[in-house]
VMD Tcl script that draws the C-alpha trace (Angstrom):
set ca {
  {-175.51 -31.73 -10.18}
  {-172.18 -31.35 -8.41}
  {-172.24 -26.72 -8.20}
  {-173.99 -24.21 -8.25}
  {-173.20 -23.33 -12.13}
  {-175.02 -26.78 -12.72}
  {-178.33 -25.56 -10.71}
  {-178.56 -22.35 -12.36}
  {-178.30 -23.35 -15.35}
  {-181.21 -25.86 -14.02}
  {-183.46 -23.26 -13.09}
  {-182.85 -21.01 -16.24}
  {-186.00 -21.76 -18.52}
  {-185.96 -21.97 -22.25}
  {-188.54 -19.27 -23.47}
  {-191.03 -21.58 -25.94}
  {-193.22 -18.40 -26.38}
  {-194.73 -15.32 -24.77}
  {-195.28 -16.01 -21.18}
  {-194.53 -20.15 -21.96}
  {-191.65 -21.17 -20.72}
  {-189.84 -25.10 -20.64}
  {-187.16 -26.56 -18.38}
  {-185.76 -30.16 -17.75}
  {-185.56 -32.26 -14.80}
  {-182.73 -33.62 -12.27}
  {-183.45 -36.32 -9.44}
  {-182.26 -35.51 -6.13}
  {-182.82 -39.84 -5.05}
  {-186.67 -39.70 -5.69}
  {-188.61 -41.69 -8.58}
  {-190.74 -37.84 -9.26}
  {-189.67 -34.37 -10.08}
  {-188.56 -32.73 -6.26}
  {-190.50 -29.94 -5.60}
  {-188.07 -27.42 -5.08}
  {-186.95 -27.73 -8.53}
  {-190.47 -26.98 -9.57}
  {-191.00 -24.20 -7.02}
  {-187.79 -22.50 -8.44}
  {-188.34 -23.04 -11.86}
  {-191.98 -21.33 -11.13}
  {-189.98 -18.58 -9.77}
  {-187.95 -18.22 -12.49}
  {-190.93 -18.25 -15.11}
  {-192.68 -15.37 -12.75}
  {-189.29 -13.41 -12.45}
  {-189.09 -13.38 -16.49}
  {-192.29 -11.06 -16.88}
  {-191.34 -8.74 -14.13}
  {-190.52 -5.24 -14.85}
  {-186.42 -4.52 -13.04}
  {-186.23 -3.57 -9.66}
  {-189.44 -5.81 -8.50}
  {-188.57 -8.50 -6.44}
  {-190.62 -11.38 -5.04}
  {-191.52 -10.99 -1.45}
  {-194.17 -13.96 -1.12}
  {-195.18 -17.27 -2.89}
  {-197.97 -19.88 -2.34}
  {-197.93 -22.97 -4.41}
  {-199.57 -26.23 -4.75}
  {-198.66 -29.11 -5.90}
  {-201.16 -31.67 -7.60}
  {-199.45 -34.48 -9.25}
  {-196.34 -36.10 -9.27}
  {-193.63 -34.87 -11.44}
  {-192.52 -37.00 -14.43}
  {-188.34 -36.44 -14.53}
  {-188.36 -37.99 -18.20}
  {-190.89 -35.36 -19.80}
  {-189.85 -31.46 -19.90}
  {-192.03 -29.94 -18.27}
  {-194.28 -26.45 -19.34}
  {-194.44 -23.24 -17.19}
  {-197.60 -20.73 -18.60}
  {-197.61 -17.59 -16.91}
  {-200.49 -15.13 -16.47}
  {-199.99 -11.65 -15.49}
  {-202.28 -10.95 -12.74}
  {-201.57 -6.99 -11.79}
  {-198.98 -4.62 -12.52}
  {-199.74 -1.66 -9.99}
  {-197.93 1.25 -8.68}
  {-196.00 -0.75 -6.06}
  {-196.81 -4.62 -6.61}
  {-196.80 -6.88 -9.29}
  {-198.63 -10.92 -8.95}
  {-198.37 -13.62 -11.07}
  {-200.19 -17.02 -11.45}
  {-197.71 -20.17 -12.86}
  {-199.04 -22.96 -13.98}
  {-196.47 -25.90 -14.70}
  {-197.64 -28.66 -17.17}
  {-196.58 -32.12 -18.34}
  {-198.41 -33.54 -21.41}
  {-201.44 -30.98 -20.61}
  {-201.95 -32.27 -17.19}
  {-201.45 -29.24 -14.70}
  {-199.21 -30.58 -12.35}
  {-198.57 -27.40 -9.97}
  {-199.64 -23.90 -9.88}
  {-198.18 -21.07 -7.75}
  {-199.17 -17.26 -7.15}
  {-196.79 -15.22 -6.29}
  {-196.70 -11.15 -5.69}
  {-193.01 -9.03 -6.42}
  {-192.46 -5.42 -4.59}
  {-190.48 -2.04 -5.76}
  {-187.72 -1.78 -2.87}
  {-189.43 0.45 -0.32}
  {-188.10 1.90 3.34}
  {-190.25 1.19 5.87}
  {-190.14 -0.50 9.66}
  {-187.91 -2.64 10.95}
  {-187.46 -5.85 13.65}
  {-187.10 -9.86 13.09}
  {-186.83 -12.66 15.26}
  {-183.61 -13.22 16.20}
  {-181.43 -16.65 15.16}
  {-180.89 -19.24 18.52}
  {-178.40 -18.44 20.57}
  {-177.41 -22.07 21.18}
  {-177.35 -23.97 18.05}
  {-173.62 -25.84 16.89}
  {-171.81 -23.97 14.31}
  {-171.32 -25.59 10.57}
  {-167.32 -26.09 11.80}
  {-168.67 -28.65 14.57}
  {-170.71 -30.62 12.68}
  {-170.88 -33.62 9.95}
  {-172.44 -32.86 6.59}
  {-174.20 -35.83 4.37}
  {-171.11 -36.45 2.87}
  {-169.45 -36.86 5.94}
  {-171.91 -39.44 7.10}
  {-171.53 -41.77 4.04}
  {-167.69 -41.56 4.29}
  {-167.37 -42.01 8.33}
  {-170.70 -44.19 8.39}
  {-171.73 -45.64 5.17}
  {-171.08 -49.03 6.53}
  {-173.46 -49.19 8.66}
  {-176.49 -46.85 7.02}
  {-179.71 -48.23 5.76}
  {-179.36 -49.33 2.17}
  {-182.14 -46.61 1.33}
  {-180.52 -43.76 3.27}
  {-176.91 -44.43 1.78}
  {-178.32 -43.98 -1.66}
  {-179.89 -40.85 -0.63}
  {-176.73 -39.01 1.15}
  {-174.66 -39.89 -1.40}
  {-175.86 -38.53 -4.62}
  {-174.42 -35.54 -5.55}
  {-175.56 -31.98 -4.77}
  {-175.09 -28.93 -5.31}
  {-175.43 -27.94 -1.98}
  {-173.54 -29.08 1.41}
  {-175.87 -29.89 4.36}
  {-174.41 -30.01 7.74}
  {-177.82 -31.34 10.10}
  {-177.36 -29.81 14.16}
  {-178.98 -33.18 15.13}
  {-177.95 -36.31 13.53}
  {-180.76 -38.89 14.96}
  {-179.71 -42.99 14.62}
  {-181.37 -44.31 11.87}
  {-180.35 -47.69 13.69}
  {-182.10 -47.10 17.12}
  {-185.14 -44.52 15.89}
  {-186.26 -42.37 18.53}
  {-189.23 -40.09 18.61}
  {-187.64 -36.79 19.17}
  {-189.18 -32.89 19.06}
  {-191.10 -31.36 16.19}
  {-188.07 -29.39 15.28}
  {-185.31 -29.61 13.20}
  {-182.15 -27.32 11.93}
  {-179.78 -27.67 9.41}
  {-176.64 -25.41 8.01}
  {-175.87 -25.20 4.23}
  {-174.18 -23.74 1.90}
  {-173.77 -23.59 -2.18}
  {-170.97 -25.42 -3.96}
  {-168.79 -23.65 -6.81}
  {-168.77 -19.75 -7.88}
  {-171.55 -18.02 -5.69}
  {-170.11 -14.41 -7.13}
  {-171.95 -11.92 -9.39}
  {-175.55 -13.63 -7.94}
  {-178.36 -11.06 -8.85}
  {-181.32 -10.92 -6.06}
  {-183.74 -12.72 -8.74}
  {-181.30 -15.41 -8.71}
  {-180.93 -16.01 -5.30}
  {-184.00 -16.34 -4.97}
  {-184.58 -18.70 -6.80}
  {-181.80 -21.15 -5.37}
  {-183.38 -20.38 -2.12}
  {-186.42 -21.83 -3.02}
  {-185.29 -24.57 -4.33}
  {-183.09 -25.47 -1.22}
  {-186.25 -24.49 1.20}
  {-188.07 -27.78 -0.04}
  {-185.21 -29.74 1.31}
  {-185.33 -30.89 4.71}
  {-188.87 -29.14 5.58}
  {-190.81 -31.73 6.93}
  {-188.25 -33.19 8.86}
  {-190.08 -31.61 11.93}
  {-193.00 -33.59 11.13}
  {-191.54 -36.58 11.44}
  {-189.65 -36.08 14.11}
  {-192.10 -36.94 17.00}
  {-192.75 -40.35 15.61}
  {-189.64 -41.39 15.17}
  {-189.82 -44.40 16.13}
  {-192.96 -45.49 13.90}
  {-192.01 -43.56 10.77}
  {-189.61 -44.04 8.02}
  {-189.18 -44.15 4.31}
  {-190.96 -47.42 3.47}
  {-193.72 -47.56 5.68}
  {-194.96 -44.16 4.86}
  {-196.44 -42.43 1.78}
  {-194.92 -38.93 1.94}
  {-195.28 -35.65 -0.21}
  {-195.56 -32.37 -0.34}
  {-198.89 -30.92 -0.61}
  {-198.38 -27.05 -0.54}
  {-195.44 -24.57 0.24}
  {-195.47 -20.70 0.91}
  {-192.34 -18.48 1.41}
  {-191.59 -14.81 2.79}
  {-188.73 -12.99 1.53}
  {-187.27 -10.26 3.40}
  {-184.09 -9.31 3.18}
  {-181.02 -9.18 0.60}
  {-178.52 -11.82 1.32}
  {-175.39 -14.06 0.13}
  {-174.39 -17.60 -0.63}
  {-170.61 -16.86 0.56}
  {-171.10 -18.58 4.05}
  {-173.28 -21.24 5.75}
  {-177.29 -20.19 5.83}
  {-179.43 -22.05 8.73}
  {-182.80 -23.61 7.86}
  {-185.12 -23.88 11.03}
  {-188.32 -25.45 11.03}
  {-191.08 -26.49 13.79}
  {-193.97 -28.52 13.70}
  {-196.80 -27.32 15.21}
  {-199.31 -30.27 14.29}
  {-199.58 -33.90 12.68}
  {-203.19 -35.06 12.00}
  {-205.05 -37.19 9.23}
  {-201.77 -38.27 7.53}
  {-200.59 -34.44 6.91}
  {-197.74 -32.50 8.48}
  {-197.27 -29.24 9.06}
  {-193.46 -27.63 9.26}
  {-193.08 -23.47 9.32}
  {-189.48 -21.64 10.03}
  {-187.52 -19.40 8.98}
  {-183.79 -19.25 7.20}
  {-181.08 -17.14 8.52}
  {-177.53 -15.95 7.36}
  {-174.58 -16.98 9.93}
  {-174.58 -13.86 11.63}
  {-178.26 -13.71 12.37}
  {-179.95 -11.68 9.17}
  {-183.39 -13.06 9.09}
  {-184.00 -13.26 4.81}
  {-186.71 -15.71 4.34}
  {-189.91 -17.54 6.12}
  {-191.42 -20.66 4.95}
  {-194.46 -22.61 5.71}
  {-195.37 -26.61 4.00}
  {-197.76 -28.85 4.65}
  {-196.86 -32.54 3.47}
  {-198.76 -36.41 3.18}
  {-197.49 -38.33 5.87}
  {-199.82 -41.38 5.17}
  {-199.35 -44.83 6.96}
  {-199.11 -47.87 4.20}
  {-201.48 -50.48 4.93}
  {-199.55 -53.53 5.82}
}
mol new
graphics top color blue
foreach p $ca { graphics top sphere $p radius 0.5 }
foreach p [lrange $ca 0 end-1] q [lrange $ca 1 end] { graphics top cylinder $p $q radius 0.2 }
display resetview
C-alpha cells in the first residue's frame, strides 16, 4: 500500500450477507495478518450496523490465532443493544471457521458534557527535526540489520518519524517509553468520523509495544523473541484530522511472564487529546 486511497479501500468490507461481512489481507513485513488491519476491519464491520450519528467511543479486542494473509477472512457481527444513547456490538472475525479474533465495542449519540485531558509533552522534537523510516533506509540502509532493512522499507501508507532512534548496532536498554509522529500519505480530504476511525486503529497497533521492549534492550530483538499481540483496547474522544503529523505515546508500566504491557494516548500537533490505547503483547524468550 503506498496512500491512504489504498488503505481505505483495505478496510472497506465486502457485505457477504446480513451482518457477514469479508475483506482481504496486506502484509506490513510479517508472515500473519497485522493486527491493526484486523482491529480496523472489525471496526468497519461494527460501524456498518450502526444507526448515523453514533460513533465509537471504546473497543476491546482479542486476538486468538494468527492471521492467514492468503485466506479472506469473515467478520459476523451481533448486535448487542441499541438504547437511547449507546449502541455495542460483538465482531467475530473468521478464517476457514476458526475464530481468529473477536472484539466488543460500544458507539455514542454526540452528547455535551465536561471537559479536561492530559495535556501533550512540552519537550518532545517536532516531525520537521526528525528522520522517518524512509529516511533511515536511504541515509542508513548500509549499515541496518538485514531483518530491520526489510521492515523500514516496505511501503506504507503512512510516514513514521520515531523522537528516539535507538542503535540497532550497539542495543541499549533504554525507558519503558516510546513516541512517534505520523502522518497519512495521499488525499486525507472529505474523511467522515467513521472513517477516521478506523485508520486510527489500524495505525494504533503500530509501534505499541515498543515501550515494552525498551528496558531490555540489550537482550531483546526480533529473532530471539516470540512476540504478539494478545489484546488491544482504545478510547476515542475527540473529532480530529489527518492534514498534519499525529503523536503516538506509549509507556510501559510492567513486563512479567513473557507479556508486555504498553498504554498511551495519541494527540494532534497542537495538543488535542483524540484517542487512548491500552495492549498487552507475548514477549516470550526462544529457547536456545
Amino acid at each position: 500500500m503506498k496512500n491512504s486511497k489504498e488503505l481505505i479501500a483495505l478496510l472497506n468490507l465486502k457485505e457477504i450477507k446480513n451482518n457477514v461481512f469479508s475483506g482481504k489481507s496486506i502484509t506490513i513485513g510479517s508472515p500473519h495478518v497485522f493486527g491493526g488491519q484486523v482491529l480496523a476491519q472489525a471496526v468497519n464491520a461494527a460501524y456498518r450496523t450502526i444507526k448515523e450519528n453514533r460513533f465509537i467511543n471504546s473497543l476491546h479486542a482479542y486476538f486468538l490465532e494468527a492471521g492467514d494473509l492468503t485466506i479472506p477472512i469473515n467478520y459476523h457481527v451481533e448486535e448487542v443493544r441499541d438504547g437511547g444513547s449507546f449502541s455495542a456490538r460483538r465482531v467475530t472475525a473468521k478464517q476457514n471457521d476458526k475464530t481468529i479474533f473477536i472484539l466488543a465495542a460500544s458507539f455514542h449519540k454526540v452528547e455535551e458534557g465536561f471537559e479536561h485531558q492530559l495535556a501533550i509533552g512540552s519537550d518532545i522534537k517536532q516531525p520537521e527535526e526528525l528522520l522517518s523510516w524512509e529516511d533511515l533506509v536511504s541515509q542508513f540502509g548500509d549499515f541496518l540489520p538485514k531483518s530491520l532493512k526489510y521492515f523500514l522499507s516496505i511501503e506504507r501508507p503512512i510516514d513514521f518519524k520515531p523522537v528516539r532512534i535507538p542503535n540497532p548496532l550497539e542495543p541499549e536498554n533504554l525507558p519503558a517509553k516510546e513516541e512517534i509522529w505520523f502522518k497519512l500519505k495521499g488525499d486525507v480530504s472529505k474523511m467522515d468520523l467513521p472513517l477516521k476511525h478506523q485508520i486510527l486503529t489500524y495505525i494504533s497497533d503500530y509501534n505499541v509495544l515498543n515501550a515494552a521492549f525498551n528496558p531490555n534492550a540489550k537482550e531483546y530483538n526480533f529473532n530471539n523473541t516470540q512476540t504478539a499481540s494478545l489484546d488491544h483496547s482504545m478510547w476515542f474522544f475527540r473529532d480530529f484530522d489527518f492534514n498534519d503529523w499525529m503523536l503516538f505515546s506509549a509507556e510501559s508500566p510492567n513486563a512479567y511472564g513473557a507479556r508486555g504491557l504498553s498504554k498511551g494516548n495519541i494527540y494532534t500537533r497542537d495538543g488535542k487529546l483524540i484517542a487512548s490505547f491500552a495492549q498487552e503483547g507475548l514477549l516470550r524468550p526462544k529457547k536456545k
